[in-house]
N, C-alpha and C positions, 0 to 999 in steps of 0.2 A: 880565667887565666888569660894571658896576654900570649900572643903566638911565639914570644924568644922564649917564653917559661913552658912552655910546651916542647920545644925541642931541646931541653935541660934534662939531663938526669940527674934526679934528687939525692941527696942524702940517704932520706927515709922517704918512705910512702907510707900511707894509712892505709887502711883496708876499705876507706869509703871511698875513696882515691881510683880504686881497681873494679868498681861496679861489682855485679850481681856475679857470683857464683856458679855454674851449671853444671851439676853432675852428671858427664855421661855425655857432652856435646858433644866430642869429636869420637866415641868410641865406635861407631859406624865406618866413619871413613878410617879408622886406624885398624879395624879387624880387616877391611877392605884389602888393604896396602902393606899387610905384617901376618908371617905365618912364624906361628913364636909355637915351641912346644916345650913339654917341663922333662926335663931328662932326667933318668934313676940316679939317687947317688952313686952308684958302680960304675956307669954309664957315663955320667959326667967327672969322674975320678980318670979314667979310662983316657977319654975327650974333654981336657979343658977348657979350648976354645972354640969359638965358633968355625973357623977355618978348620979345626982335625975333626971337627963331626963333617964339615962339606965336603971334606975330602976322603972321608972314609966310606961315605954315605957314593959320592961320585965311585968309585971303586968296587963300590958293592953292583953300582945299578950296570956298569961298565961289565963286570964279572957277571951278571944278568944276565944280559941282553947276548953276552957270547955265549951262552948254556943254552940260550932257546932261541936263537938264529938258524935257519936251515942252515945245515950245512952244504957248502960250494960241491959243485959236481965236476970234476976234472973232466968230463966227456968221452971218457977212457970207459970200456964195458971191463966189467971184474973176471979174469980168467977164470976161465973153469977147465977141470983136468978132465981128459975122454979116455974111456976105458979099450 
């Protein structure tokens, strides 16, 4: 092929056209780079998109993290009554 018929896009291509096939080439680096999970249909009826699972999921861990935070210490000693 001549270099102008190289930067043409065809019509059609043939499949000898597109070289050898490899299954499974890039699935290293795509497990790598993608955390994909299979959601229940209840779950995904619930959350249809990927934004109301991130935000629900943000909210949950937000709601987390303030349940098992020590709690702040005013500095103040807690009255006790004297008999």
């Amino acid at each position: 092929m001549k270099k102008d018929e190289i930067d043409e896009i065809r019509p059609e291509y043939r499949r000898e056209d597109l070289g050898p096939g490899v299954r499974g080439k890039y699935l290293e680096a795509y497990r790598a780079g993608t955390n994909l999970v299979l959601l229940s249909p209840d779950v995904a009826r619930a959350f249809p998109t990927e934004e109301a699972v991130n935000d629900a999921l943000r909210s949950l861990i937000e709601v987390a993290q303030r349940s098992v935070a020590p709690k702040k210490r005013s500095g103040r000693q807690p009255k006790t009554t004297q008999s």
